[in-house]
C-alpha positions in Angstrom: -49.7 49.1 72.9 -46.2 48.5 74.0 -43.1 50.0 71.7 -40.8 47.0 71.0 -39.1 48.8 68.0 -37.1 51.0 70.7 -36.7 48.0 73.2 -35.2 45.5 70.3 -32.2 47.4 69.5 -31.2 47.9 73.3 -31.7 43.7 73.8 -29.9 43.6 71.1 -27.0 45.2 71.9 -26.7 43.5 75.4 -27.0 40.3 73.9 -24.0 41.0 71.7 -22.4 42.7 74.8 -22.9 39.5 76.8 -21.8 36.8 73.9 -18.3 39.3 73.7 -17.8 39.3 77.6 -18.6 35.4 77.1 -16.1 34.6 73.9 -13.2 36.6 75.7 -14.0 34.8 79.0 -13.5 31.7 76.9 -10.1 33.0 75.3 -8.5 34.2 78.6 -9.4 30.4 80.3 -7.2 29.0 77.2 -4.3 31.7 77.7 -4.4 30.6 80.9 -4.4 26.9 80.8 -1.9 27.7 77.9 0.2 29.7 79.9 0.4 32.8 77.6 0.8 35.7 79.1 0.8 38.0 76.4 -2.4 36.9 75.0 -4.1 36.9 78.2 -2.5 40.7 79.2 -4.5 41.7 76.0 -7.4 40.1 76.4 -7.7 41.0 79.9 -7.4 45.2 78.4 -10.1 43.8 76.0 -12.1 42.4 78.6 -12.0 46.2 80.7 -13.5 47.6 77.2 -16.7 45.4 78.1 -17.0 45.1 81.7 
C-alpha cells in the first residue's frame, strides 16, 4: 500500500510554491505595465526567494 501521508505534505508545499511564483509573476507584469520601479526591484528580490 502506497504512503500518501508523506507525499501530501511535499504536493503540498509545491503547490503553494507554484501559486507564490504565480501571484508575484502577476505583481511584477502590473509594476511593469505601471512603470514602478521600486515595486518591481522588490518583487523581483522576492521572486529570487522562490525560483
Amino acid at each position: 500500500m502506497r504512503n500518501t501521508s508523506k507525499e501530501t505534505p511535499n504536493r503540498s508545499v509545491e503547490t503553494h510554491r507554484a501559486n507564490i511564483r504565480k501571484s508575484l509573476e502577476h505583481r511584477l507584469e502590473v509594476a511593469r505595465a505601471a512603470g514602478n520601479q521600486e515595486l518591481i526591484r522588490v518583487l523581483e528580490a522576492e521572486y529570487r526567494q522562490f525560483a
